[in-house]
N, C-alpha and C positions, 0 to 999 in steps of 0.2 A: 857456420857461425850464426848465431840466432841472439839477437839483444830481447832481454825479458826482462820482468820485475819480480824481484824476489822478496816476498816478506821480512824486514828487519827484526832481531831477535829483540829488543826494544822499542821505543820510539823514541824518533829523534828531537831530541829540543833544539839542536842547533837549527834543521829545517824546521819547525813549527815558530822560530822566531822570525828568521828570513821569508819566509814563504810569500807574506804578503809584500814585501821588498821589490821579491824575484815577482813577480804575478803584473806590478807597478811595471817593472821596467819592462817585462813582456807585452803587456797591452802599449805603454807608448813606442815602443816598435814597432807595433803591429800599425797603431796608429799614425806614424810615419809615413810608411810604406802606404795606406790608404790616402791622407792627404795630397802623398804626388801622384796616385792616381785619380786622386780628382783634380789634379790639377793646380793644388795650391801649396804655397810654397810651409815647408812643413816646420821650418822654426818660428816663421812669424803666427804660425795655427798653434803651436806651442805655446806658444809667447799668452796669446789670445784668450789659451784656454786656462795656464797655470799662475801665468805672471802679472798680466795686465787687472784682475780683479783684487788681486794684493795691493794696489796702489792707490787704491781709491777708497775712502772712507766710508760711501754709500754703497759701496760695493762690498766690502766687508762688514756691513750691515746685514744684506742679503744673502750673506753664505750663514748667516747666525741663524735670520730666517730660515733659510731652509734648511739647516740642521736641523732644526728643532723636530718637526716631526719625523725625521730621516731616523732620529737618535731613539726618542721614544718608543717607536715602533721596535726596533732594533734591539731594545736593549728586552722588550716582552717575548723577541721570536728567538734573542739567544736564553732565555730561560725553559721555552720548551725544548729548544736544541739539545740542551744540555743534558736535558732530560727523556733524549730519545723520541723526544714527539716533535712531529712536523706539522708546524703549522705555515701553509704557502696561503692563507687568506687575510691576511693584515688588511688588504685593501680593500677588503670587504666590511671586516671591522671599522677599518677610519673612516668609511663614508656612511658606518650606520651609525656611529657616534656623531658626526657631523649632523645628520639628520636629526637624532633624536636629541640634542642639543639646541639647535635652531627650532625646533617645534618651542619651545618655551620663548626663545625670542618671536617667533613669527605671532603667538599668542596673546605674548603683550604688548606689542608693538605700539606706541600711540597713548600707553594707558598710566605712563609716568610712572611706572611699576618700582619698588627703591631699588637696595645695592645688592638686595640677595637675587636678583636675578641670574647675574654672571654664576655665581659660585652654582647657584641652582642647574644650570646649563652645563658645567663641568661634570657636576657630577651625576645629571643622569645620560652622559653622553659614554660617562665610562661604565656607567651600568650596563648603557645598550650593548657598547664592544664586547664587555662581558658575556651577555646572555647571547650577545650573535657566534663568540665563539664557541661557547659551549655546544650549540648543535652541532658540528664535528668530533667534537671530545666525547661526547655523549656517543654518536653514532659508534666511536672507536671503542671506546669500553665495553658497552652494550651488543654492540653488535659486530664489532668486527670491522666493522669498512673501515675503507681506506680514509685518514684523516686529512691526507695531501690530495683528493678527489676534492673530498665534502668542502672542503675550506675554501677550496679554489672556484668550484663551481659557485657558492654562496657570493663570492666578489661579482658575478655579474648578476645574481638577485639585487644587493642591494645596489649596483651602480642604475638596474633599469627602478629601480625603489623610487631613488633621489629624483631620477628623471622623470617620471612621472608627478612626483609632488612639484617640484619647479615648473612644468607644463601644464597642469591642473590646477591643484584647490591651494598652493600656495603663489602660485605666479601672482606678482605685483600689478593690481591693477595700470598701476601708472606708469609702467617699466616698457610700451611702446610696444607690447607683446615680446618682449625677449623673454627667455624662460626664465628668469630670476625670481629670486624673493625681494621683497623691499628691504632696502639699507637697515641693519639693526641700529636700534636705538644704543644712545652713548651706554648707558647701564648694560649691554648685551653685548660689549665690545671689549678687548681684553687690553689693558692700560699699556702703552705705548712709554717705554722706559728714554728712548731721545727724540727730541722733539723733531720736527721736522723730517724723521729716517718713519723706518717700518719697523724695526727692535721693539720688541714686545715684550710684555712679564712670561712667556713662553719657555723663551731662552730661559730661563731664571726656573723655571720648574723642570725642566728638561736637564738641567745639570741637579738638583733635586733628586730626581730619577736614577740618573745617573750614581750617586752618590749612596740610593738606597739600595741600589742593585750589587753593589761593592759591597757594603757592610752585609747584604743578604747571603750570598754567593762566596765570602769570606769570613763572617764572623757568626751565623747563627749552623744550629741542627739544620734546618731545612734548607739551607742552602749545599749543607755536605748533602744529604737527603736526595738531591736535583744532581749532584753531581756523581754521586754513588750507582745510582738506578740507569742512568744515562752510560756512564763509562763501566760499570758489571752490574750488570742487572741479573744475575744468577746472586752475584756475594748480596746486592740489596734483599731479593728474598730471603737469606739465611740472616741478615740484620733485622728483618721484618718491616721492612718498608716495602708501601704497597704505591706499586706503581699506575697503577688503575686511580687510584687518588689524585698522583699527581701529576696524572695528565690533565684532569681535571682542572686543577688547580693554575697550572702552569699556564693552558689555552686561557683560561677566566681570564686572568693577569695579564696575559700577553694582549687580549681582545681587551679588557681597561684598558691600557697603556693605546693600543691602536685607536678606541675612541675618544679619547681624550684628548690624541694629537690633530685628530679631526677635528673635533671642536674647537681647539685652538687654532687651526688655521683659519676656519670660517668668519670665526669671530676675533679673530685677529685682522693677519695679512688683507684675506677679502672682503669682511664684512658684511656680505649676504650668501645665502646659498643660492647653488648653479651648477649645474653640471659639469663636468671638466676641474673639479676644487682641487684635484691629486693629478701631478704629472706623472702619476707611478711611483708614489711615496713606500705605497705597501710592500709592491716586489723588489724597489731599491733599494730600501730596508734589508730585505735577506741578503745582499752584498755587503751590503755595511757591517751586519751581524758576523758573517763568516769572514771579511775584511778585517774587523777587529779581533778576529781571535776568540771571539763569544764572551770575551772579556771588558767590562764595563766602561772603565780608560781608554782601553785600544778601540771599542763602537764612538767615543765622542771625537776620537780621530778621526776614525775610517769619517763616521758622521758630516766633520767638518769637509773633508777630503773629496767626499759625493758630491756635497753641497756646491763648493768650489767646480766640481765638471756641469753644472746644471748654471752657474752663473756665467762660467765661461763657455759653454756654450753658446748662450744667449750673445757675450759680446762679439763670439767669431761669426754669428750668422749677421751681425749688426756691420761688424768690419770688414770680413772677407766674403762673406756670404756664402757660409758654409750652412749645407742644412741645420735644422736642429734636430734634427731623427741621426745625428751622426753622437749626439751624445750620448742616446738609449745604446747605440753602437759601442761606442765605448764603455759604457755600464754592462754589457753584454759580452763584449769582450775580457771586461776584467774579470767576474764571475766565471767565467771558462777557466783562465787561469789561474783565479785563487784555487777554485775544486782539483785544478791539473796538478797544479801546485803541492797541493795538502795530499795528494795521494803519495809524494814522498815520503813524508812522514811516516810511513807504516810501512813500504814500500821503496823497495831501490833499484835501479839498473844494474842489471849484468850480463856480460857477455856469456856464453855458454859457446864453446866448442863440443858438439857429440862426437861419439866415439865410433870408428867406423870398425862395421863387424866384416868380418872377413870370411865368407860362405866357404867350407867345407863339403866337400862331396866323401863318400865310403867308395875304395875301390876293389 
């Protein structure tokens, strides 16, 4: 008796709906089972981690916060998805958007510069994302390599990039030698929607996004176009869509949307640049993306959902004093099971009994 996966003569929509349900209750079991062996009692780790940030007002401040870039990134790396191109360098995008955004603030810092500085800052921050993804697209069209290499190794170009301008020609004289930038000026800073929280006009562009990537992906040609070439990329040839285009196009977009969410954290939440600006917004993004279904609704979910294990993390290491590397564990545990998961969908269990042959001899 031999248990194997057999290709379904369909795919299943009933598993592509549950999937990420089944993948949820999987990782909190799993997550169970690790809290008692650390020793901690595992409903109140529960509690800690899903329930206790629900209750608090500034708390649900900061899951909006950190949706925002979680969503954006996500919602760029489900359009190459879609589209059969892999991009695994988001994090490379948002910290070179971050950077080249904060180049205009660190510029005119002092100089009373007026109100187009902000907007000036957005948008060449999504320019950079832009042209930093394109060196993998380019590399994949042109030449063939691999675009899940090029993408990935460019995340640690620009993270030693950032690092170096913070420790060199932009570090804050007055900053005690920490590696920072000086505080952006108020005009360099992205308007704070309740007073007193960290809620920023972010959130509000990030559902924006959201919103364009729905009518994209639903109501125009080139969103069938991304979904055509992605899901048969034989019949998109005989439509005449060219897919070489629109990898191109899809990394551009997807590296906008990554530098943009960089700029907004910068000049949002933190205010200056620094090393360390991403707790792993870019790879936790690709959860989010295949969490959601690569659908734009379901990523503001998954979105919110991420956000929530990175706040509750924080207050179980504050109350239990549970690491916070036990969250990246859980981000890492779910992605296991969304993929284990989705392989359903195309894919199903079955028993097999072989058949036994029965050796004949000539006498």
């Amino acid at each position: 008796m031999q248990l194997v996966l057999e290709k379904r003569a369909e795919r299943s929509g009933t598993i592509a709906l549950v999937s990420p349900l089944i993948a949820i209750g999987l990782t909190i079991v799993t997550m169970v089972i690790l809290f008692a062996i650390l020793g901690k009692n595992p409903l109140l780790a529960l509690h800690a981690y899903f329930i206790a940030p629900l209750t608090d007002s500034y708390s649900l401040q900061e899951i909006a916060v950190k949706a925002t870039p979680l969503v954006m990134i996500a919602i760029g790396l489900s359009l190459c998805y879609l589209a059969n191109a892999w991009n695994i360098g988001a994090e490379g995008q948002f910290l070179i958007g971050a950077v080249a955004g904060s180049w205009i603030a660190v510029k005119t810092q002092g100089t009373d510069a007026g109100a187009w500085v902000l907007p000036a800052m957005l948008v060449l921050a999504a320019a950079a994302g832009a042209l930093y993804a394109l060196i993998p697209a380019i590399c994949k069209v042109k030449f063939g390599a691999s675009e899940i290499l090029t993408s990935l190794m460019l995340v640690y170009v620009a993270d030693l990039f950032l690092d170096y301008l913070v420790r060199g020609p932009w570090r804050d004289p007055h900053g005690f030698n920490f590696p920072t930038t000086a505080e952006f000026d108020p005009v360099a800073t992205v308007p704070l929607l309740i007073e007193g929280g960290r809620l920023h006009l972010g959130s509000i562009i990030a559902l924006l996004v959201v919103a364009a990537a729905a009518i994209l992906l639903g109501r125009t040609i080139k969103g069938f176009e991304i979904r055509v070439v992605g899901a048969a990329p034989r019949a998109a040839r005989f439509g005449g869509f060219n897919a070489n285009q629109l990898i191109i196009l899809t990394f551009a977009v997807s590296g906008a949307l990554a530098g943009l969410a960089g700029i907004i954290e910068v000049a949002g939440p933190v205010g200056h640049l620094q090393p360390g600006i991403s707790p792993g917004y870019g790879f936790t993004a690709i959860i989010v993306a295949f969490l959601g279904r690569l659908n734009p609704l379901g990523i503001l979910i998954a979105g919110l959902f991420l956000a929530l294990t990175f706040i509750g993390g924080e207050q179980a290491q504050i109350a239990m004093k549970i690491p916070l590397d036990v969250t990246k564990v859980f981000q890492g545990i779910l992605l296991f099971y969304v993929l284990a998961c989705d392989s359903l969908i195309l894919y199903r269990f079955k028993l097999v009994f072989p058949n036994r042959q029965v050796a004949s001899g000539t006498h």
